[in-house]
Backbone as a ProteinNet text record, in pm:
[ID]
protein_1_A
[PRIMARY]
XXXXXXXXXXXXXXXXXXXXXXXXXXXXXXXXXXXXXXXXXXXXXXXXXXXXXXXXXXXXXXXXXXXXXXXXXXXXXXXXXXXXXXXXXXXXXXXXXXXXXXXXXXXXXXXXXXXXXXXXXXXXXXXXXXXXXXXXXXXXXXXXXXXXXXXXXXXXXXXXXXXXXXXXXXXXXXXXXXX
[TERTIARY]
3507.1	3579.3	3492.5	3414.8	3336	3204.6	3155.2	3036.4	3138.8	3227.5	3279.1	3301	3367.9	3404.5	3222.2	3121.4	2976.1	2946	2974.4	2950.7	3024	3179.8	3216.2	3163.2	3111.9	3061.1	2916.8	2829.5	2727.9	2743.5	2846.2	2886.1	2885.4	3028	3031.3	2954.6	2870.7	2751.6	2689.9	2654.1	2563.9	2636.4	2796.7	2838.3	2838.7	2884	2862.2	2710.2	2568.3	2485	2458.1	2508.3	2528	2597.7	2687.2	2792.8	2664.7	2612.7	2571.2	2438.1	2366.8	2300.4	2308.8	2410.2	2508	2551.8	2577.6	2612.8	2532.6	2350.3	2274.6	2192.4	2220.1	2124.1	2217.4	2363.5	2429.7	2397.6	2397.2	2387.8	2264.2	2169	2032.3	2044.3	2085.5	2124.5	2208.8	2284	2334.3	2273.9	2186.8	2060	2029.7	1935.7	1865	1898.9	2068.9	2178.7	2187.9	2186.2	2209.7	2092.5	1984.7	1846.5	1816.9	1872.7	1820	1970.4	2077.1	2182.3	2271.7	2278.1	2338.2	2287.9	2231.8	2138.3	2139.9	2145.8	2148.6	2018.8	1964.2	1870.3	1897.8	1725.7	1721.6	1724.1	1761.6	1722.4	1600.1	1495.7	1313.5	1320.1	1345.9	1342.2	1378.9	1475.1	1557.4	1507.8	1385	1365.4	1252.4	1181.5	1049.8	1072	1166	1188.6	1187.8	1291.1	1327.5	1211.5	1159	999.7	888	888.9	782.5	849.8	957.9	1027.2	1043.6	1006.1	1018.2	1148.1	1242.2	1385.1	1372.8	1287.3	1339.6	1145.3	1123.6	1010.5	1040.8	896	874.9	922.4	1010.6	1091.4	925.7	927.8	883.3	924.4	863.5	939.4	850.1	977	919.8	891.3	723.5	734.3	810.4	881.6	955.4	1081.9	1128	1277.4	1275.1	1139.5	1132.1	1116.1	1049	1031.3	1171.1	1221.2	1414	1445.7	1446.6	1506.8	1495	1361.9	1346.5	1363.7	1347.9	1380.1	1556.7	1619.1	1812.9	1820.4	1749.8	1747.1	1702	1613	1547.2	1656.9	1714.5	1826.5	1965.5	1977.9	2135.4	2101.4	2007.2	1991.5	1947.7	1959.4	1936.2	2028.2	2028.9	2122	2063.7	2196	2147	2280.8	2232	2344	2414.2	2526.5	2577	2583	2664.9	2731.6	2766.9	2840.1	2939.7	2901.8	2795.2	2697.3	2726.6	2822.1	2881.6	2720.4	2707.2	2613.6	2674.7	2582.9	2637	2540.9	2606.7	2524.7	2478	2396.3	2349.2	2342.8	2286.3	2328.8	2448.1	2491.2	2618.4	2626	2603.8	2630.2	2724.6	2715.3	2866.8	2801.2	2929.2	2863.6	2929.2	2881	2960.2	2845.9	2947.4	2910.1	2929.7	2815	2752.4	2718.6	2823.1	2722	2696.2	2765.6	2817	2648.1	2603.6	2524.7	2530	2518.7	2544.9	2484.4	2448.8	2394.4	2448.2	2353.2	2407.9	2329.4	2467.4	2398.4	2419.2	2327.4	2310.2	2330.6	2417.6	2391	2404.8	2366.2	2332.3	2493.4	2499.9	2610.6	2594.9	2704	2627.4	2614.8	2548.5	2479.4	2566.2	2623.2	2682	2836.7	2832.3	2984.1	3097.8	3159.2	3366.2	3370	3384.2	3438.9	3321.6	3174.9	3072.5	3121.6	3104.6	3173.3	3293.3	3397.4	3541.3	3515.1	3474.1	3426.7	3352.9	3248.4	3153.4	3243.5	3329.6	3407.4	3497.8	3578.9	3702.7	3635.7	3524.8	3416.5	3407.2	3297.8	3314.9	3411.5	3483.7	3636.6	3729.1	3670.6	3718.3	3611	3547.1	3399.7	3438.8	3459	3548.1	3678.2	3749.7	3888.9	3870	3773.8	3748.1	3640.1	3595	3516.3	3676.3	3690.3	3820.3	3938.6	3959.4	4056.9	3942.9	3846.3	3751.7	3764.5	3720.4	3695.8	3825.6	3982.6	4047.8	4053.9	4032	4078.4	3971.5	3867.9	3752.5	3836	3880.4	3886.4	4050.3	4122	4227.8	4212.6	4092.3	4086.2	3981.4	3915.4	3822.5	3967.6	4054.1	4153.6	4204.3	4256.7	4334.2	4256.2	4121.7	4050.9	4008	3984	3963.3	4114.3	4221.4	4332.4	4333.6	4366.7	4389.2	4208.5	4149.3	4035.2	3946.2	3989.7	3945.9	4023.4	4062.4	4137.9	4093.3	4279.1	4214.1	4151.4	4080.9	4016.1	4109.9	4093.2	4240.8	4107.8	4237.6	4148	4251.5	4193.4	4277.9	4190.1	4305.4	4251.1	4304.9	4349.2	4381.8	4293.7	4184	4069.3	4104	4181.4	4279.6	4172.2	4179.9	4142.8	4003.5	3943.5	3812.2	3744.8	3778.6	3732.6	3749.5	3900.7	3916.5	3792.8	3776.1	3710.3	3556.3	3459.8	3372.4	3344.2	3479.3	3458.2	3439.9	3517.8	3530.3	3390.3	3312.9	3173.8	3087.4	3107.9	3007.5	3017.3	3132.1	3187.4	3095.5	3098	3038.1	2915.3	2841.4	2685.5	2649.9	2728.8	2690.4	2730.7	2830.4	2834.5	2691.8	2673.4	2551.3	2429.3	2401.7	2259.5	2293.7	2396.4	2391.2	2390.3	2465	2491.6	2365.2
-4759.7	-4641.8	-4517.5	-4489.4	-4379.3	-4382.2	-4507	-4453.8	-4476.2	-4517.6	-4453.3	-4286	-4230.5	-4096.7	-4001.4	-4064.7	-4050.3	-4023.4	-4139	-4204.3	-4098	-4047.5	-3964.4	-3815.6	-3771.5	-3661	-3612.2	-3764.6	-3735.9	-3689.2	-3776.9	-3765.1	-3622.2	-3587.1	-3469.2	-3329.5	-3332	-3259.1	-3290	-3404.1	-3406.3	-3337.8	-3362.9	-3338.8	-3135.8	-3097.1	-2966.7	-2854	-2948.4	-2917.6	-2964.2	-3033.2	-3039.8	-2944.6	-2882.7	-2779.6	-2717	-2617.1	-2512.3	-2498	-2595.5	-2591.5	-2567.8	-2635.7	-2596.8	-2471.9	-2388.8	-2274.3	-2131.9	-2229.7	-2123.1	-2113.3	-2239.5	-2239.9	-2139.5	-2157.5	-2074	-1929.8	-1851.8	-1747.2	-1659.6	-1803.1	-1803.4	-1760.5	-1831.8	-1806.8	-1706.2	-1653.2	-1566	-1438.9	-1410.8	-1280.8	-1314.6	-1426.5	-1431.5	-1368.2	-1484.9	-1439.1	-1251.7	-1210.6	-1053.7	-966.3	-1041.8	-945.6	-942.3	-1077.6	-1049.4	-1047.4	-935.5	-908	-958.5	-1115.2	-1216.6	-1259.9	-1289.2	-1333	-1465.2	-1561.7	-1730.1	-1732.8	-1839.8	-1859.4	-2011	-2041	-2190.9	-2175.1	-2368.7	-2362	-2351.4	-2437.5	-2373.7	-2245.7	-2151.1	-2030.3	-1978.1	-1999.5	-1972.2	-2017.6	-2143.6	-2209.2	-2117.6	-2153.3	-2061.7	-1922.9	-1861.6	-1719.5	-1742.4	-1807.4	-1831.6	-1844.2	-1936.9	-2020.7	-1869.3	-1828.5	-1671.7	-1555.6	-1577.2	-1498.5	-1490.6	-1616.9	-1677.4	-1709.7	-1733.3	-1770.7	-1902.7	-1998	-2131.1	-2167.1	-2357.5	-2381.9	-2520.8	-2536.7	-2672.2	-2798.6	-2900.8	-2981.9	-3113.6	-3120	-3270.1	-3384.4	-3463.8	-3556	-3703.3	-3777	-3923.5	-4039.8	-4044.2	-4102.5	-4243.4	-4295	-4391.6	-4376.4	-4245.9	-4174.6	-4111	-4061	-4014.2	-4123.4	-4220.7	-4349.2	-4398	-4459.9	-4490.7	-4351.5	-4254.4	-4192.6	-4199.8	-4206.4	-4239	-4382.6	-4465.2	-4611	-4574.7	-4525.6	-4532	-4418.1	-4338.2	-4276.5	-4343.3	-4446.7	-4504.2	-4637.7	-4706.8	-4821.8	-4728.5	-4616.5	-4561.6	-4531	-4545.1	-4514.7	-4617.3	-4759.9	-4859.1	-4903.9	-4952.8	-4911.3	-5074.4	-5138.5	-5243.6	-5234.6	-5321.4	-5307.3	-5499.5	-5492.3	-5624.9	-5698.5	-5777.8	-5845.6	-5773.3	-5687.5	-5631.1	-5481.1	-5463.5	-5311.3	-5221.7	-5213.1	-5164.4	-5107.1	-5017.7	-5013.2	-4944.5	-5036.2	-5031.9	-4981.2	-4934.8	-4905.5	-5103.3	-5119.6	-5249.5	-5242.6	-5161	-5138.8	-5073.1	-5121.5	-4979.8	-5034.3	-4911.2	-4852.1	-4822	-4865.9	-4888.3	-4807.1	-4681.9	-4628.2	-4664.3	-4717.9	-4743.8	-4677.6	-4641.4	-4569.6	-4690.4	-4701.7	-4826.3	-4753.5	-4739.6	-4660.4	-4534.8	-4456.9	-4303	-4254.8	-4396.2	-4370.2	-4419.9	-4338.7	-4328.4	-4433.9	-4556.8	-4601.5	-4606.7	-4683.5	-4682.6	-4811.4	-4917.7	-5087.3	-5086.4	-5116.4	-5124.6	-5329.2	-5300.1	-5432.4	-5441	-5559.2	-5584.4	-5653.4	-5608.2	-5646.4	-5777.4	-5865.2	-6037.4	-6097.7	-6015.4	-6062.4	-6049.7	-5900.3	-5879.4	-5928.4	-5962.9	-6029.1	-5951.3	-6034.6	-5906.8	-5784.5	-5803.6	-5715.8	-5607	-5606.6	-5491.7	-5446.6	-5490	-5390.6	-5340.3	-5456.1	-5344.1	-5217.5	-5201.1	-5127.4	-4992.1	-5035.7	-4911.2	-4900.3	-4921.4	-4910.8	-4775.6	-4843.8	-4720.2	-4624.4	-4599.2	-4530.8	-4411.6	-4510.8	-4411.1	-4338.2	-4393	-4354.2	-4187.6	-4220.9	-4166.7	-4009.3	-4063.1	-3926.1	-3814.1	-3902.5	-3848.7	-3746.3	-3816.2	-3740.8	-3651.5	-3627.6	-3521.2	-3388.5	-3464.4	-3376.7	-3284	-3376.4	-3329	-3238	-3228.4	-3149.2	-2988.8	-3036	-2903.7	-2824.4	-2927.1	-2830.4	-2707.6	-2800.1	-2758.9	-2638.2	-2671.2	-2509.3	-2420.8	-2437.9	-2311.3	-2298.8	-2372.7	-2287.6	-2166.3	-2268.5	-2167.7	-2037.4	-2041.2	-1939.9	-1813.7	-1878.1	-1831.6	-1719.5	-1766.2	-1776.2	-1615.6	-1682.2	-1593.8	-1437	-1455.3	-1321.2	-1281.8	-1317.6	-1242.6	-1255.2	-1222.5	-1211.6	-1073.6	-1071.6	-966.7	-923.5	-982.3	-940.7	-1026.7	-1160.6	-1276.3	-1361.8	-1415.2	-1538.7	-1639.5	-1725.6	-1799.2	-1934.5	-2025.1	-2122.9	-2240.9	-2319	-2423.4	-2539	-2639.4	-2746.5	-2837.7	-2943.4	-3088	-3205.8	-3252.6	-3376.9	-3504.3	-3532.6	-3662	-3658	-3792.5	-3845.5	-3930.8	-3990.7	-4112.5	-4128.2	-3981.5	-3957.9	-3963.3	-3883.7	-3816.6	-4026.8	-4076	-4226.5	-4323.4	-4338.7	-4376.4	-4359.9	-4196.4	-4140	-4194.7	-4193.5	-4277.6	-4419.9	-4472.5	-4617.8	-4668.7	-4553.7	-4617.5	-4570.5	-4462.3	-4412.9	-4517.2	-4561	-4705.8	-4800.5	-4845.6	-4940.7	-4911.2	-4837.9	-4777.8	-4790.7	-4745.6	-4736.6	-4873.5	-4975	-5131.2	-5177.4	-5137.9	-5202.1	-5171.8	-5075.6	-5006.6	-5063.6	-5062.9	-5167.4	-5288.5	-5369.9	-5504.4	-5594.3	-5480.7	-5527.6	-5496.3
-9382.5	-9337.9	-9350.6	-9490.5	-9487.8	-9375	-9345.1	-9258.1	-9101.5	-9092.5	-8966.8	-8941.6	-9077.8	-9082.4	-9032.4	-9120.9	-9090.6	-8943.5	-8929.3	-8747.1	-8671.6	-8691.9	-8609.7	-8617.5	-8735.6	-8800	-8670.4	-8688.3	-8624.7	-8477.9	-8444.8	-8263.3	-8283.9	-8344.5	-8321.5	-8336.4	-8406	-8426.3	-8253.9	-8220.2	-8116.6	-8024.3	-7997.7	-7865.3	-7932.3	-8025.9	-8054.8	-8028.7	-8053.4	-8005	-7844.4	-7755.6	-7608.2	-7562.5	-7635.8	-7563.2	-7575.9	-7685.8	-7709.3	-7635.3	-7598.7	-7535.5	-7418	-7360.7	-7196.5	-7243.8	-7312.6	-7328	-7280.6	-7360.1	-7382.9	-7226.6	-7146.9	-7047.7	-6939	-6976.6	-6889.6	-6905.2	-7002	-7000.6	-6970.5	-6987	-6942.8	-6775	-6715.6	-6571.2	-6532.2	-6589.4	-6581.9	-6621.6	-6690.6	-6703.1	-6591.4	-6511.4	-6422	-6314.6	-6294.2	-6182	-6173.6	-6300.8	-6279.8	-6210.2	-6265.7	-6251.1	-6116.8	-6011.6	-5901.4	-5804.6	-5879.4	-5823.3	-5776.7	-5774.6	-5760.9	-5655.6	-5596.6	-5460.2	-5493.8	-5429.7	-5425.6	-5456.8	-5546.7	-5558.5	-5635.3	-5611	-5675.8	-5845.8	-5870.9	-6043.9	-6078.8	-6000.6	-6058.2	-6031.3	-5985.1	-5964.7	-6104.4	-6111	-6268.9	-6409.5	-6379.9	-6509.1	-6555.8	-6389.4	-6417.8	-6475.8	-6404.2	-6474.3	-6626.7	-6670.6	-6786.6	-6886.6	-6855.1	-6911.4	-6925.7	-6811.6	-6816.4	-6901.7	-6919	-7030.9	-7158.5	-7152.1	-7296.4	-7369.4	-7275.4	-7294.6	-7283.9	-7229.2	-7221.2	-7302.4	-7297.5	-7331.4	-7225.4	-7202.7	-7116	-7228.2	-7176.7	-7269.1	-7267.6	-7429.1	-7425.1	-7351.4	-7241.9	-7216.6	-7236.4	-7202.6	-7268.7	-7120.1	-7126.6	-6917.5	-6909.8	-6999.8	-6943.2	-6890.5	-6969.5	-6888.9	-6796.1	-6766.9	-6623.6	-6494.3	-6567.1	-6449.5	-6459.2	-6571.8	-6538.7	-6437.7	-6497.8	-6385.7	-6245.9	-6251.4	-6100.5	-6039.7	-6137.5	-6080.8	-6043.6	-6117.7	-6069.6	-5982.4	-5961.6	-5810.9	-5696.4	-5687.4	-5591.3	-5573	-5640.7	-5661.8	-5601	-5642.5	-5605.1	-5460.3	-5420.1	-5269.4	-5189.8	-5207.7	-5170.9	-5089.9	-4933.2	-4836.1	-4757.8	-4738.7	-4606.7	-4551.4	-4424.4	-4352	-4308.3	-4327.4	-4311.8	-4144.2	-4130.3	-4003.6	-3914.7	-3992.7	-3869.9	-3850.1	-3912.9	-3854.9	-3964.4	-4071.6	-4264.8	-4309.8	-4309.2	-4402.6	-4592.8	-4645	-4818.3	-4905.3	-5005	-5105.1	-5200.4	-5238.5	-5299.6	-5452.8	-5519.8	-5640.8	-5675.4	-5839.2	-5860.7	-5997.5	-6087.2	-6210.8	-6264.6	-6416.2	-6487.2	-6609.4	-6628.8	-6743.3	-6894.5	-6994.6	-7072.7	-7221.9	-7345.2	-7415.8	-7552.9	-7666.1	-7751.1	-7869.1	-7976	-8082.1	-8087.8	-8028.3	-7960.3	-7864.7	-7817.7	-7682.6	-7561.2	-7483.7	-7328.4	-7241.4	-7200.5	-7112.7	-6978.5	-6903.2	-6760.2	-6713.7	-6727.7	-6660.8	-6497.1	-6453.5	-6284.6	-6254	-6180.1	-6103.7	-5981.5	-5900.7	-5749.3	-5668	-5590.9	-5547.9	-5438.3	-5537.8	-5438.9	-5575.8	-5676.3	-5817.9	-5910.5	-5912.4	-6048.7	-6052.3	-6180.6	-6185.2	-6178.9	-6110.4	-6046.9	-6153.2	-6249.1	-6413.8	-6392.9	-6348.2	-6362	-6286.2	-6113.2	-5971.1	-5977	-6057.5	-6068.5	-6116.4	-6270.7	-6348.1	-6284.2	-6182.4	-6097.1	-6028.8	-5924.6	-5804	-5891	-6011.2	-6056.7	-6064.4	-6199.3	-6230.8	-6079.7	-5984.8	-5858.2	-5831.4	-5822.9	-5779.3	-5865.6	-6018.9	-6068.6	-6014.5	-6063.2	-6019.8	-5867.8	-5773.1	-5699.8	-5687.5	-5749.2	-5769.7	-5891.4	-5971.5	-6030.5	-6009.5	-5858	-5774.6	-5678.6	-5649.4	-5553.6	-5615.3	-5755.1	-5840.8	-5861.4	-5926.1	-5885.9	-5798.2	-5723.2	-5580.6	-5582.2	-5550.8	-5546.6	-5603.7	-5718.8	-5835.7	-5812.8	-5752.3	-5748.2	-5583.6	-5498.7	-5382.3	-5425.4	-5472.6	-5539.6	-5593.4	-5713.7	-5776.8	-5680.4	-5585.8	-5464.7	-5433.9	-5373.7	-5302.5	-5361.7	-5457.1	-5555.7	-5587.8	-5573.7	-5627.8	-5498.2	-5363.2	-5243.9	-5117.1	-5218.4	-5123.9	-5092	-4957.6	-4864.9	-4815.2	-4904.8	-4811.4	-4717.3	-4720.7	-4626	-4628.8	-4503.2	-4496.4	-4632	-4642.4	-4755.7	-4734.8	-4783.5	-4734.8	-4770.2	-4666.2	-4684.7	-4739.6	-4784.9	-4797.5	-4835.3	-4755.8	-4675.8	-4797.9	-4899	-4961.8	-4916.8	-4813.6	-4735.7	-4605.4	-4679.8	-4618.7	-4525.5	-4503.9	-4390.4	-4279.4	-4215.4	-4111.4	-4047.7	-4180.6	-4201.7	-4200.8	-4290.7	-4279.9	-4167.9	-4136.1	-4025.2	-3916.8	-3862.2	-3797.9	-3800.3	-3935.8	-3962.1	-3923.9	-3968.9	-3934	-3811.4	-3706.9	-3557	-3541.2	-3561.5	-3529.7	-3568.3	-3688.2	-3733.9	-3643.1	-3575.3	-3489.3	-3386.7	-3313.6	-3173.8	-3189.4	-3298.5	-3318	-3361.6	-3402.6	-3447.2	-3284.5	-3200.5	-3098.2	-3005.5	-2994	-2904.7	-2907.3	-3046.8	-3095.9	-3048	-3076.9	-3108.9	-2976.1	-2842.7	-2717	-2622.8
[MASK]
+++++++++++++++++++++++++++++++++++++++++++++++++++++++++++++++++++++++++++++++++++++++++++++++++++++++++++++++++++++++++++++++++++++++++++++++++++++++++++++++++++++++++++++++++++

C-alpha cells in the first residue's frame, strides 16, 4: 500500500511538472504573440525567438526517440488501397499507459489481433469527438465575443453527408481507373 501511495506521489509530481511546463511555454508564446502584435506566426519562429532570448534552451535529445518518432510518423501514413478502390490507413496505434508510462503499440492491420484494432478504432474515435467538442466551444466562445460585429460561424457536426459524399467520389475515381 505505501509504495503505491509512492507510485501515485511520483505520477503526480510528473503530471504537476508537465502542466507547468505547458504553462511556461505558454506564456512564453504569449510575450512572443505580444511583441509582434499578434500577427500569425509560426512555432520555430517562436522557439527561435525564445532560444535568442534566453527564455527557452535547445532540449537534449535522445536519437532513438527521434528515429521512433519518425518511424510512427512514416507507419501513421502508410496508405494502400484495396479491391474495391478504399484506400486505408495500414498501421494503427493503441495507446496504453504501464507503470504511470505512456506507450504507443502499433499494429498492422490483417496482423494485429481484433482486441488491438478495436482498442485503436475507439481510441481514434474518441480523439475525434474531442476534436469536435473543441472545436465547438472555441467557435461558440469565437461567437460569443464578436457578436454584432461579424456574422456568427455555424458549424454542422453531422458528417452523414460530408462521408457519404466522399465515398461516392472514391467510387467514381476507383471506377475511372479500373474501367
Amino acid at each position: 500500500m505505501d509504495g503505491d501511495r509512492r507510485f501515485k506521489s511520483r505520477c503526480e509530481l510528473e503530471v504537476k511538472a508537465m502542466v507547468s511546463r505547458k504553462e511556461r511555454l505558454q506564456k512564453i508564446w504569449h510575450q512572443y504573440d505580444s511583441r509582434r502584435d499578434h500577427k500569425p506566426s509560426s512555432m520555430r519562429q517562436a522557439a527561435a525567438w525564445a532560444i535568442s532570448d534566453g527564455l527557452l534552451q535547445l532540449p537534449e535529445v535522445d536519437p532513438i526517440d527521434i528515429l521512433a518518432e519518425q518511424m510512427a510518423q512514416a507507419v501513421r501514413e502508410e496508405y494502400r488501397t484495396d479491391s474495391e478502390g478504399r484506400r486505408y490507413r495500414v498501421n494503427h496505434a493503441v495507446r496504453a499507459t504501464k507503470s504511470g508510462v505512456q506507450y504507443t503499440f502499433w499494429g498492422v492491420m490483417g496482423y494485429a489481433p481484433h482486441d488491438h484494432m478495436e482498442k485503436a478504432f475507439a481510441q481514434r474515435r474518441e480523439l475525434i469527438v474531442g476534436e469536435n467538442f473543441q472545436l465547438k466551444v472555441d467557435i461558440d466562445v469565437y461567437n460569443e465575443m464578436n457578436a454584432g460585429k461579424h456574422p456568427a460561424i455555424q458549424l454542422v457536426l453531422d458528417y452523414r453527408d460530408d462521408v457519404a459524399e466522399r465515398e461516392e467520389l472514391m467510387r467514381l475515381h476507383f471506377r475511372r481507373h479500373v474501367a
